[in-house]
Every structure is written in C-alpha cells, then in structure tokens.
C-alpha positions in Angstrom: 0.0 0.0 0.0 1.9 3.1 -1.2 1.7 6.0 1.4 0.2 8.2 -0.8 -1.3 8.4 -4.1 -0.4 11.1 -6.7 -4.0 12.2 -6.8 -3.3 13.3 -3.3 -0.2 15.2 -3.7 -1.0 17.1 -7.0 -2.1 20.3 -5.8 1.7 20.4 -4.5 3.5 19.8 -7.8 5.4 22.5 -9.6 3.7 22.6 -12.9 5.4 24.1 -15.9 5.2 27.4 -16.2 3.1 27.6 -19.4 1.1 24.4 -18.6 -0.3 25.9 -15.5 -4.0 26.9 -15.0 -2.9 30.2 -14.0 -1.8 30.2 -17.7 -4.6 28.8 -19.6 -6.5 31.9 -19.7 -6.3 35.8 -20.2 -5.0 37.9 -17.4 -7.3 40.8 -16.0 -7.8 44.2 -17.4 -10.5 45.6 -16.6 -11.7 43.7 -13.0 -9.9 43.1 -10.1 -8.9 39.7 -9.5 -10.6 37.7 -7.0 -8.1 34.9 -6.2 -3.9 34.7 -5.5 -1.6 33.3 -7.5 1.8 31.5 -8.0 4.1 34.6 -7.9 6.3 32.6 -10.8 3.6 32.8 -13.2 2.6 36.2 -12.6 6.1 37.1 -12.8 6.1 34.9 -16.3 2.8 36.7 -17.5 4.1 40.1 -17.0 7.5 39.1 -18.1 6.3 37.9 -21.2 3.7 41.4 -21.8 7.0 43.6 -21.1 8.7 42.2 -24.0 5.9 43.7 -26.7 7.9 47.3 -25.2 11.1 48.6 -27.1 14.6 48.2 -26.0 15.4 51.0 -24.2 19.1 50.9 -25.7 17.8 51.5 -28.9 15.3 54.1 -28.1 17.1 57.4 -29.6 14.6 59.8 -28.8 15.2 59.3 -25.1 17.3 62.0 -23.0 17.2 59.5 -19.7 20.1 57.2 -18.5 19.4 53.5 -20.3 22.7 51.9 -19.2 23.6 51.8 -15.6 26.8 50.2 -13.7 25.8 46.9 -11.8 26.8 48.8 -8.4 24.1 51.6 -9.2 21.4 48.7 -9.4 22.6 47.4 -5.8 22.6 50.8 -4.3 18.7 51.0 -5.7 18.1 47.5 -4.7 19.4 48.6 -1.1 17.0 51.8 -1.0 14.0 50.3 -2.5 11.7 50.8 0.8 13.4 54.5 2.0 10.9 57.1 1.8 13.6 59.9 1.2 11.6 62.7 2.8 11.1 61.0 5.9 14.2 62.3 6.8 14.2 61.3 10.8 14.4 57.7 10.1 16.9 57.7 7.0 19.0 61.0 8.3 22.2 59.7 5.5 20.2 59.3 3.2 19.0 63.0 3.8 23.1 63.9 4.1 23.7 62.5 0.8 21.0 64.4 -0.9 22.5 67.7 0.4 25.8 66.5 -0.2 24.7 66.4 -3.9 23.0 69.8 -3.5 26.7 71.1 -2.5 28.5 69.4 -4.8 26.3 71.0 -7.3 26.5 74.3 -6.4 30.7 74.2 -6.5 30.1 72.4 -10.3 27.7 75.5 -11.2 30.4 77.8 -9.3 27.4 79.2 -7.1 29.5 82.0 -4.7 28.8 80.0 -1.6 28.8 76.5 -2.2 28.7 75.4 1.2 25.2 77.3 2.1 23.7 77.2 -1.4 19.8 76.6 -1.3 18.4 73.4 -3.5 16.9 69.8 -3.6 16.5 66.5 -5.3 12.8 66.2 -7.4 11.3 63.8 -9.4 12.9 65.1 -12.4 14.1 68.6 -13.9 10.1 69.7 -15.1 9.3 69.6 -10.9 12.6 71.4 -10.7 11.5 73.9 -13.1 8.1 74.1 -11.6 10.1 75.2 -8.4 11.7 78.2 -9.9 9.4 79.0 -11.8 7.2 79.9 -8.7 10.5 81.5 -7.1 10.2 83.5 -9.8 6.3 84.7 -9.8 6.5 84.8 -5.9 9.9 87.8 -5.9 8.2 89.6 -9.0 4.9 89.6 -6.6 6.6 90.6 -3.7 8.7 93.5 -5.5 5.5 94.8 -7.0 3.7 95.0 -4.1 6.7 96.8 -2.4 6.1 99.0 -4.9 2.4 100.0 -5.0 2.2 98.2 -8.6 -0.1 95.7 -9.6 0.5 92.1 -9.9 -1.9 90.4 -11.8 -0.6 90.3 -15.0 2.9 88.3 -14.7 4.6 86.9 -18.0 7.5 84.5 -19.0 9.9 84.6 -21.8 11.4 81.7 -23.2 12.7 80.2 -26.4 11.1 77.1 -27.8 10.9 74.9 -24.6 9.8 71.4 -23.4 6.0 71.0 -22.6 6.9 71.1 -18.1 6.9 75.3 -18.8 3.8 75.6 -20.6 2.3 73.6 -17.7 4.2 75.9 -15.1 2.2 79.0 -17.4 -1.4 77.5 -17.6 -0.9 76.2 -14.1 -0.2 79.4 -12.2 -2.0 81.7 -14.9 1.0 83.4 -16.5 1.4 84.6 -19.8 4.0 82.8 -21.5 5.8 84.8 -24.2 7.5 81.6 -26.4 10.1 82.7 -29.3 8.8 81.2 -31.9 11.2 79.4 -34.2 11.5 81.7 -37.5 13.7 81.1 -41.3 16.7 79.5 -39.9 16.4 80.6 -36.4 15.7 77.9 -34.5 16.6 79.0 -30.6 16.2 81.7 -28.0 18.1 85.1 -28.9 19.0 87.7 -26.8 17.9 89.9 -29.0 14.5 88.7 -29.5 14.4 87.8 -25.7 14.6 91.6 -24.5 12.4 92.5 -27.1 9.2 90.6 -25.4 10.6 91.8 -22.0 8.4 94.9 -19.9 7.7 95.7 -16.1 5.6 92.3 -15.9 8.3 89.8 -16.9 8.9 87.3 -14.0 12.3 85.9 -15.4 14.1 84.9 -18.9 14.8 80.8 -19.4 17.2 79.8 -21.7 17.5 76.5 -22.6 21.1 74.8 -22.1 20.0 71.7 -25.0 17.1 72.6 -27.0 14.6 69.5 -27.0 14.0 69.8 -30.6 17.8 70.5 -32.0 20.1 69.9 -29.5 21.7 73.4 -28.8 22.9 75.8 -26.1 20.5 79.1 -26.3 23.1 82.0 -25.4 22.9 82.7 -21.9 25.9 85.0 -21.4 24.4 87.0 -24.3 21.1 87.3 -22.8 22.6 88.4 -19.5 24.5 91.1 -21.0 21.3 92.2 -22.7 19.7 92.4 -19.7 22.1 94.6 -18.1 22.2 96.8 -20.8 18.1 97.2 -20.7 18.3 97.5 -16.4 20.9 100.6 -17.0 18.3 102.1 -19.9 14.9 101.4 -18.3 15.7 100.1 -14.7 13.6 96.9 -15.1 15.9 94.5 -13.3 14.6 90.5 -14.9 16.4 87.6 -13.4 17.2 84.7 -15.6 16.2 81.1 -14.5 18.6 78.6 -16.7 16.6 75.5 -17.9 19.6 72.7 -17.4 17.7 69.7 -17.9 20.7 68.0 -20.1 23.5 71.0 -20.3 23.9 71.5 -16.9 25.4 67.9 -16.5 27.3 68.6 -19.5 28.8 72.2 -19.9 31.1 71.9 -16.7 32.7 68.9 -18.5 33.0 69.4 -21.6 32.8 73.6 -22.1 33.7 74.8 -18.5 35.1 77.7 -19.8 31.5 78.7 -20.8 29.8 81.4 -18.5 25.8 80.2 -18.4 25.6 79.5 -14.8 26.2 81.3 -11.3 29.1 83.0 -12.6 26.6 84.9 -14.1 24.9 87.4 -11.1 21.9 87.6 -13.4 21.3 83.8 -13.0 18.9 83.1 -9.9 18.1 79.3 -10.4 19.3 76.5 -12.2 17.4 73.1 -12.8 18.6 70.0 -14.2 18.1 66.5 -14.7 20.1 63.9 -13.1 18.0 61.0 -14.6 19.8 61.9 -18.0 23.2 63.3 -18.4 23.4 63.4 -14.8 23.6 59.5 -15.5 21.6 58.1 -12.6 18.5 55.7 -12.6 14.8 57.8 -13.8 13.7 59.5 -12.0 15.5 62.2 -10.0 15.7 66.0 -10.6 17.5 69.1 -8.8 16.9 72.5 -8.2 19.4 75.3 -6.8 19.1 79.2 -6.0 21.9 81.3 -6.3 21.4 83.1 -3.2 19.3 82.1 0.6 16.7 85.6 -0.7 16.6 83.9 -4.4 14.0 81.7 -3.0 11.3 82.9 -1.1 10.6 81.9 2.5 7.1 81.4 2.1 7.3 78.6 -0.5 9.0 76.5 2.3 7.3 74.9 4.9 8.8 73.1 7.7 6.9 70.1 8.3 6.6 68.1 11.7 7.0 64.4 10.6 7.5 61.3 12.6 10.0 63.4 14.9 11.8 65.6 12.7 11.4 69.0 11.6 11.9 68.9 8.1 11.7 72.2 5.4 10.3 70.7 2.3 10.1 73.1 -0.7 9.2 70.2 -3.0 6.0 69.5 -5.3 6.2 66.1 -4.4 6.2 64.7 -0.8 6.7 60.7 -0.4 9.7 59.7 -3.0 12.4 57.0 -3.3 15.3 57.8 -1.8 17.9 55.3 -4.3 18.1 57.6 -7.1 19.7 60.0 -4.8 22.2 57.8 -3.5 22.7 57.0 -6.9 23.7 60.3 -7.7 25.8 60.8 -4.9 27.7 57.4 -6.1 28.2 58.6 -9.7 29.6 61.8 -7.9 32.3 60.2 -6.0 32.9 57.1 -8.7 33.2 59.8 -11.9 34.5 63.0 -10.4 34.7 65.7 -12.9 37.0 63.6 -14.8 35.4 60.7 -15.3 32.4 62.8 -16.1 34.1 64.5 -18.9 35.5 61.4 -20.5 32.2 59.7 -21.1 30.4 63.1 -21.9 33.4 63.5 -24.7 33.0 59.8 -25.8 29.5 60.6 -26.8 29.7 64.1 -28.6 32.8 61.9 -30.6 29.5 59.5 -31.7 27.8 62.3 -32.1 29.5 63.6 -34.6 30.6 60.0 -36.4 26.8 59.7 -36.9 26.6 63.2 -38.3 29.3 62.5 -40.5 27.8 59.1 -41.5 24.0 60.5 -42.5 25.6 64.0 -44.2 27.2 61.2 -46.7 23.8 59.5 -47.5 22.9 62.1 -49.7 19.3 63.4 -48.6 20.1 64.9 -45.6 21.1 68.4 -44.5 22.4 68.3 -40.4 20.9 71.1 -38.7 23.4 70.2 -36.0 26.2 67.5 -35.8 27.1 67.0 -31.6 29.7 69.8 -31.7 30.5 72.3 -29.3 27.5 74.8 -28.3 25.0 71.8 -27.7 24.6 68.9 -26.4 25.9 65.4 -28.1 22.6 64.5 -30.5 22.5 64.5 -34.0 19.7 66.9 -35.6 18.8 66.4 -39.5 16.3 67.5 -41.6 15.5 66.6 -45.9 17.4 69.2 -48.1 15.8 72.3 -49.3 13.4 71.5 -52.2 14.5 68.0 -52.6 11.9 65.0 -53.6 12.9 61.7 -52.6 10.1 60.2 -52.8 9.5 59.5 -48.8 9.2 61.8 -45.9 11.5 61.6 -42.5 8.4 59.8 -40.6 8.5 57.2 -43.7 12.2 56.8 -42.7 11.3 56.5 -39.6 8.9 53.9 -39.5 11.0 51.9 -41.5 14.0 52.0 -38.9 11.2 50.7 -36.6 11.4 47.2 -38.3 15.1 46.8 -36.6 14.1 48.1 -33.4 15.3 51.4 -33.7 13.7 54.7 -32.1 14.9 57.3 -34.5 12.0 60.6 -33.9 10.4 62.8 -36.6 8.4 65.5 -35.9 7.8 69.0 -37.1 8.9 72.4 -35.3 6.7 74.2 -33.0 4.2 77.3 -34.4 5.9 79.2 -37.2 8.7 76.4 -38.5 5.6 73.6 -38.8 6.5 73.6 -41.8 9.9 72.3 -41.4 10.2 68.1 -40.4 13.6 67.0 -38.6 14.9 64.0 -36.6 16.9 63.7 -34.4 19.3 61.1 -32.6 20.7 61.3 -28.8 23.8 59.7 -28.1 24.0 59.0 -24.2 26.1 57.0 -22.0 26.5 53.4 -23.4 25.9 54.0 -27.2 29.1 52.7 -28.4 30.9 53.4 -31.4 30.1 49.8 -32.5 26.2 50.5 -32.1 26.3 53.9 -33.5 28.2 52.0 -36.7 25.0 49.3 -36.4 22.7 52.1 -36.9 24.3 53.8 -39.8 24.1 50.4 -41.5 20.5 50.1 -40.6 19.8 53.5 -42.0 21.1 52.9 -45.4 19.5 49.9 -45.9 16.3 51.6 -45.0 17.3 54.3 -47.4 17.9 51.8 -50.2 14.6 50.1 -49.5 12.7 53.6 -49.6 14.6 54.6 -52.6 13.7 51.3 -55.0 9.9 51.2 -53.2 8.8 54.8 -52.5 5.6 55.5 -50.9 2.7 55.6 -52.8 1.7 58.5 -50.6 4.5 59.3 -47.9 3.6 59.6 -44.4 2.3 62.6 -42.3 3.4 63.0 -38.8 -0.5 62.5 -37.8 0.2 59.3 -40.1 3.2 58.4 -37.7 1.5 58.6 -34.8 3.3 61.6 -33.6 6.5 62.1 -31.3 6.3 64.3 -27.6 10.2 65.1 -25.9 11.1 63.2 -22.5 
C-alpha cells in the first residue's frame, strides 16, 4: 500500500510554467482579481507582456540614463523601501542628498557652495516648476513693495519642453515663447529683451534645445539684460533651464559662463536622470542666493520626529536615485564625467558625419560644441525623394530602432527634422549598427517609394522626454 497516491499530492506539484492553469487563460484588465496566485507565473505573464515594449538601448529619442553600472542597481536594490523625505528615520540618506545639492553648487560655481539653497525632485520639469514659482513669488513681492499691480505676470522663453507651458497655464502666466523663424531655431538675446516689460517674472534659456540639440546664449542674454536694467531700470532675473546641459557644460565647455558665474542667474534646474547618468527619476533645483527663493514657499513640516523644510512639489519619493547620484559623484568625479560626456559628442559627430554622406540629408546640427551630443537632421531644401522623414522613420522601426520625426513648434511647422541622442553606453560599435541600418532603409525607400508618404499624424506623432 503506497503511502500516498499522486492524486493526493498534485495540488503540491510544480507545474510548468506555461502548462499551469494560472496560464490557460487571459490575465485581467479591466476587474480586479478575485483569487492569489503562484508569484512565478505572474512574474512569467508580465515578463512575457514587457517584451511587446522597445529596448530601451535602442530608443534614440530618449534623454534619460538606459545603461547603468551593476553597483548603481545594488545601491537601488538597497533603498527600494526609503521614503527619502522621511528624513528622521533615514538622516544619511537625507546627508547625501545635500551632499549632492553642494557638490552642485561648487560644479555651477554658485559664490557660496557650502550654504547654497536646493533639492533632489522627481525630475528637472518639478525642478522647473520650483523656480518657476521663485520667480512669480519675488516679482509679486517686488510689485507689491512697490504699489504696482501684480496680476498680469509673464514669461519669456525660447522654444521649450511641454513642463513650462504647464508651469504658465498652471499658475496663470502669460508665457511669451520665441517662436522658431527662417533659420532661427533658438532663443536670442535679441528677441528675448524684445518681449521683456515691467511684468516679466524671469528669462529661461534652454542649455540643450529638445528639438535641436543646442545651447541658447545665456551669457548673451545676460549682457542684454544689463544693458536694458541701465536704460529702463527693469531689473529681470534669468532662470537657466539645465535639464541636459547642466550635467554637461562643466565637463565638456567649462570655460562657458551660463551658470552662477553669471549674477543675473537666480536658479538652475537640471536632470540627473539623463546626463546626470543616474536611474529615472531624480531632478535638482538650486538658487543662487538664501533671498533667491522665497521663504514662504517652504514649509517646515513636523513628521514622525523631525522638523523637516520641504520646498518640494512632491512629498513621499524614493530615496535610491539619490544615493545613486551621490555614487556617480564620488565614482566619476569631474573627470570621469568628462570622459564619457566626450566619448559621446565623438558618436555624435561620427553619426553626423555618416548620415551627411547619405545624400538626402542636411544636419541642422552635428554633436559639436554649443550643444549637447545628438545628432539633428532635416530633408534638403526642395528635394523629392520620394519618402518623408516619418517614412524613414517607421522603417528603422522594423530593426528596433527609435529614430523621432516630428515637425517644429508654431511658425517652422512647416519644417520636419529627426533627431538622434547619443547617451552614456551607445558605443561606437552601435552607432556603426545604426548607420548600416539606416542605409539599408534608405535603399529600401529609394527602390519602393511611398505611394503617398507619411504625415506626422500618419506616424503617430512624437512628444520630448
């Protein structure tokens, strides 16, 4: 008599995977599951749905970090339950984020490093958010001072990433865009002053335009701004947008005055998600001076035993993208910094190089200095060839590449580009794959054009991350 029978016991087998009844069916969308089960074949089933996503390392459009060092995945494996404003329990944590904030302010030569105001966000658009309202709340403040009214605030900018029109419809300010016009495709100082009066709240350059890649002048503007303080006395501080360029100008240009070298420069945001080159999602913030950010955005917050000043959007927030910053900090140093920063402007401008010589294309820019390292192209001037950029695109698609088209913003809709970013971990050897991918989709278009070529509505559209 055998001590048990299989019947009894088969509950308690391991099942294959994919022969499972956990398997045989359809997983839930739209209800909420009423039953648990096997945490292997869940993991399988959303395993398995993950795959229909791109590869990351092929996604070109992206700014943010897609290749991180096995000891950054550690550190975030270490801090995945630290709630990094709860900064009582997990006080290093907290050092290490104003660590960062220091280190930061000696990178952007702020004049006193040591006591310079900032913090860690979700991401440079929460950072911009923040000084943004630095901004409304000092131009408030001085008009009232003055007997003035203060109801009809406005921003200037060049052509910027969606996170300021948000800030503008958000807290009801005007925001005066410079429209891309001919060949002009950034901020000028020039047409910046221009669009400036007694209501402007501050001036953002952009330090890496989304859509082409470059620097907008911001020792330029600054000197323009001095020049119209001495003729009309309107005194407009300038708020530098350093969601790619601030990680990347102290490297690679550091002789170029954009940040707190600058008196005129109040605030600086960046993104330390992508040339920063920690995990998604973590942001930063800094003032130039303790007045350059009001008191009365701050509040100090009594929370499980601490007294905490929190000037953030966000409250409750992982605290392993900041020790990941802090460990790229001490493991790249500025040199280490600068040598992968250079490495990719040098793809940069091999993949330039490479599409200039496949005829069609004009480079708008090529990954030199004055930019950040991306690639920017768009079809020659009255050619034909049959196919338009979002054709090309689609067919780079087919080899799993993530090479954006998209038209300009108002006044240069007219005018389709794409564009290619060249971060941390695209080698030389990848960037060489591509090329080769790109001419055999050239040679495809050419010998099978388009009946009709496709639109960008066609395409599906492209927004910058």
């Amino acid at each position: 008599m055998p001590l048990h029978s299989k019947r009894d016991i088969r509950d308690s087998l391991l099942d294959d995977v994919y022969a499972s009844t956990d398997l045989a069916g359809g997983l839930p969308k739209y209800r909420f599951p009423e039953g648990e089960h096997d945490p292997r074949h869940v993991y399988s089933l959303v395993h398995d749905e993950l795959m229909l996503d791109g590869n990351s390392r092929q996604n070109m459009a992206t700014f943010c970090s897609t290749w991180l060092e096995p000891e950054v995945h550690a550190l975030m494996n270490e801090c995945i339950d630290k709630n990094m404003v709860d900064k009582d329990e997990y006080p290093q944590t907290a050092e290490l984020e104003a660590r960062c904030v220091h280190m930061l302010a000696d990178l952007w030569n702020a004049p006193h490093a040591a006591d310079t105001v900032g913090c860690s966000t979700t991401g440079s658009s929460e950072a911009a958010m923040l000084g943004g309202m630095a901004l409304l709340r000092r131009w408030r403040a001085r008009r009232r001072e003055a007997g003035r009214p203060a109801d009809r605030p406005n921003l200037v900018t060049g052509p910027v990433q969606v996170c300021w029109h948000k800030f503008a419809r958000y807290w009801d300010v005007e925001l005066r865009e410079i429209p891309m016009q001919g060949e002009r495709l950034i901020m000028t100082a020039e047409e910046a002053v221009r669009r400036c009066d007694e209501n402007t709240i501050g001036v953002v350059p952009t330090l890496g335009v989304t859509f082409t890649g470059q620097f907008e002048p911001v020792k330029a503007l600054s000197d323009a701004l001095d020049r119209l303080q001495g003729e009309s006395g309107l005194d407009i501080p300038i708020h530098v947008d350093g969601a790619s360029g601030a990680f990347l100008a102290p490297f690679c240009e550091p002789d170029l005055p954009w940040d707190f070298r600058l008196a005129r420069v109040k605030s600086i945001n960046a993104s330390g998600h992508k040339f920063g080159l920690s995990p998604l999602g973590v942001g930063w913030i800094l003032w130039r001076e303790q007045e350059d950010l009001p008191e009365e955005l701050v509040f100090r917050v009594n929370y499980l035993g601490g007294d905490m000043p929190c000037f953030a959007l966000n409250f409750s927030r992982p605290g392993g993208q900041i020790v990941a910053q802090y460990y790229n900090f001490l493991r790249l140093g500025r040199e280490g910094y600068a040598k992968i920063h250079r490495a990719c402007y040098d793809t940069a401008q091999f993949l330039a190089a490479g599409i200039a010589e496949m005829g069609p294309f004009d480079i708008l820019y090529g990954g030199e200095s004055g930019g950040i390292p991306c690639v920017s192209w768009r079809l020659k001037p009255g050619a034909n060839p049959g196919f338009s950029l979002f054709d090309f695109a689609d067919r780079l698609r087919t080899r799993g590449w993530l090479v954006p088209a998209y038209t300009l913003p108002p006044e240069r809709e007219d005018l389709a580009i794409q564009r290619i970013l060249v971060r941390h971990g695209t080698s030389r050897d990848l960037a060489a794959l591509l090329l080769a991918d790109m001419r055999r989709a050239l040679a495809l278009l050419d010998g099978h054009p388009p009946s009709e070529p496709l639109t960008e509505a066609e395409a599906g559209g492209f927004r910058h991350a």
